[in-house]
C-alpha positions in Angstrom: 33.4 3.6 -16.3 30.3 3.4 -14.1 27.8 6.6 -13.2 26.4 6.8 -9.9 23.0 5.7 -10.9 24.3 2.7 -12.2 26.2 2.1 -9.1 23.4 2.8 -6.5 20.9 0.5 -8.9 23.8 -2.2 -9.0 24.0 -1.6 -4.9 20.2 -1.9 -4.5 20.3 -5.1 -6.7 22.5 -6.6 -4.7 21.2 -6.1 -1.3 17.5 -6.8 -2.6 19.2 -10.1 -4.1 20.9 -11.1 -0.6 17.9 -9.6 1.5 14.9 -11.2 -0.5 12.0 -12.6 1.2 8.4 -13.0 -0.2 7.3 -10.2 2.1 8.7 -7.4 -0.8 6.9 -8.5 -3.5 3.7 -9.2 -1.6 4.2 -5.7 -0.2 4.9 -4.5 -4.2 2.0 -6.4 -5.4 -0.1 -5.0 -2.8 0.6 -1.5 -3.0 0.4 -1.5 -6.9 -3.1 -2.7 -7.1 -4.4 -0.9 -4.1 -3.3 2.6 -6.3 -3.5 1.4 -9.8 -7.2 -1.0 -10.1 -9.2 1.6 -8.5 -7.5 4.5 -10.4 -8.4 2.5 -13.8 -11.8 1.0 -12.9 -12.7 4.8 -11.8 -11.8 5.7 -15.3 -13.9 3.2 -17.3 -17.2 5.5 -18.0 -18.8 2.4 -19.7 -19.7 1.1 -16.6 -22.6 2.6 -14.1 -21.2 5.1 -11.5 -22.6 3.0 -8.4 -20.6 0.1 -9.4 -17.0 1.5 -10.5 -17.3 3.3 -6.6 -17.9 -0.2 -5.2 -15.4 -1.9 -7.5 -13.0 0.8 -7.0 -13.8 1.1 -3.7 -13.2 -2.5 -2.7 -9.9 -2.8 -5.0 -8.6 -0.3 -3.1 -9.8 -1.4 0.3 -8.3 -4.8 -0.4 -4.7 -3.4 -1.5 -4.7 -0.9 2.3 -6.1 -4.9 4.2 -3.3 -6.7 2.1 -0.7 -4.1 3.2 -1.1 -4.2 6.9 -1.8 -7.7 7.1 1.4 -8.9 5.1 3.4 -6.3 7.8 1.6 -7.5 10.4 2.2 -11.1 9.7 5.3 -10.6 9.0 6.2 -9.4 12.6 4.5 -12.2 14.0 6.5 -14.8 12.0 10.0 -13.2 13.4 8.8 -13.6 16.7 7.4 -16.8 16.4 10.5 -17.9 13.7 13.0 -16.3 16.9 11.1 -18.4 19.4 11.1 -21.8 17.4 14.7 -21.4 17.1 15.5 -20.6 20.1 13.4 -23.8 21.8 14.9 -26.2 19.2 18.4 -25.2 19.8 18.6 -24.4 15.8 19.8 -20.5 15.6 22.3 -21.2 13.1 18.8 -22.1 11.0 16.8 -18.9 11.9 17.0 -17.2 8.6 16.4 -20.6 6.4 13.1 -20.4 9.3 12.2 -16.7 9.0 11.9 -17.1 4.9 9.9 -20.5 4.9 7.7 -19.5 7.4 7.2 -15.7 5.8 6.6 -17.9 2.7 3.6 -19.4 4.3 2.2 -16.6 6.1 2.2 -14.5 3.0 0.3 -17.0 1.1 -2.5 -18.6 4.3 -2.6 -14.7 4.5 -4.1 -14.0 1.1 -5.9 -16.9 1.5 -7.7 -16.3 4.7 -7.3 -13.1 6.0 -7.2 -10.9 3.3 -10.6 -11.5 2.0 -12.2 -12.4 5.4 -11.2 -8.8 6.6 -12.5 -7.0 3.3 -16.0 -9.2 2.8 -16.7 -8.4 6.7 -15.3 -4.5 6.2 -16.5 -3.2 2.5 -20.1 -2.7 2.9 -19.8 -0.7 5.9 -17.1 1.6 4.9 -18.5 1.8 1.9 -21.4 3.2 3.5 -20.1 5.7 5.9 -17.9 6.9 3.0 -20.9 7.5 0.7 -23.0 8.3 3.4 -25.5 6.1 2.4 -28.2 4.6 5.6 -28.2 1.1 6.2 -32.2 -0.1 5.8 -31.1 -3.5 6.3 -33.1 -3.7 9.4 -36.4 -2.2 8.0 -36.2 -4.6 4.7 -36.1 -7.5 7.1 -39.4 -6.2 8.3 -41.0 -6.0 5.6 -42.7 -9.2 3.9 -41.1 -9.1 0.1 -43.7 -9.6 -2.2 -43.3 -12.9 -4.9 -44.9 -12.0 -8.4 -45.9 -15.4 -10.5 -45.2 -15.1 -14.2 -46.5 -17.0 -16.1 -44.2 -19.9 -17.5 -44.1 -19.5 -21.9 -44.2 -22.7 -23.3 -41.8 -22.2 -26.6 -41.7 -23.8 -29.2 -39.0 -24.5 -31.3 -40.0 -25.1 -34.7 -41.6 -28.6 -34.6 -38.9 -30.0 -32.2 -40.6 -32.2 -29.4 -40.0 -31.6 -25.8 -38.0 -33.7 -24.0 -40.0 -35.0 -20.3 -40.7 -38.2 -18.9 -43.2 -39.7 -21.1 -41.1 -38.8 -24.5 -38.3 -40.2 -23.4 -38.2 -42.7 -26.1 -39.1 -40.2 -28.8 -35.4 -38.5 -28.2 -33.3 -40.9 -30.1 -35.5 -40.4 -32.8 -35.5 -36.7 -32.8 -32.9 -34.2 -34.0 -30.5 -34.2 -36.7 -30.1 -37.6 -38.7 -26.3 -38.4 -39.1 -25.7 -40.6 -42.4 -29.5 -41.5 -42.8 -29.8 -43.2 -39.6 
């Protein structure tokens, strides 16, 4: 006695099980962190509000790259699997070559691509969303000005320093082990 749900989760089961290539769960993976890290990091009010929209922001932006790229990659390995096939005279081994090679991509992708495509993208997205002006140019103008502190000397108790010229005093400073 089976219900219908059970028999369409059964029938998905077994065609994800025949049909499974690393592509899915990248593509899972992808699409639960690009909707679920910003939603959360948005919600932690512990944190200043400039940094959960960059954090938030870039979570987000990284789950939309990691989505296209994975699809995107993915197309180009058919071809390329298809092609390599074809010149080898191995179609029989086309779908052993699609999933190794999808294997690969998926992985040199987050590697590589992924974060290339978000360091090069997040600031200025970030800034046309928030509308925020770039003065990058003018702060490269303008000569940033060094402040010297003054270096404290602290002193520990009546521990001795450690430099070049009491050198030989550290053996014989510290804590004494067994009345050494």
């Amino acid at each position: 006695m089976t219900t219908p749900f059970q028999k369409k989760f059964k029938d998905l089961c077994m065609y994800l099980g025949s049909n499974n290539k690393a592509l899915y769960g990248a593509l899972t993976i992808a699409a639960s962190k690009g909707i679920l890290r910003p939603t959360f990091t948005m919600m932690d009010k512990k944190q200043d509000k400039n940094s959960r929209v960059y954090t938030a922001f870039r979570e987000g932006l990284t789950g939309a790259v990691a989505f296209v790229s994975y699809l995107a990659t993915n197309a180009v390995v058919e071809k390329v699997a298809y092609n390599l096939a074809k010149k080898t005279n191995h179609l029989k081994e086309l779908p052993k070559m699609k999933s190794t090679l999808s294997l690969i991509t998926v992985s040199l992708t987050a590697l590589f691509i992924i974060p290339g495509i978000c360091n090069a993208a997040t600031k200025p997205l970030l800034n046309a969303f928030t509308g925020k002006k770039n003065n990058h140019s003018q702060s490269q103008n303008s000569p940033v000005k060094q402040i010297d502190k003054p270096v404290k000397n602290v002193n520990f108790g009546n521990y001795k320093t450690l430099n070049a010229y009491s050198f030989k005093d550290f053996y014989n400073s510290g804590m004494k082990i067994g009345g050494m």
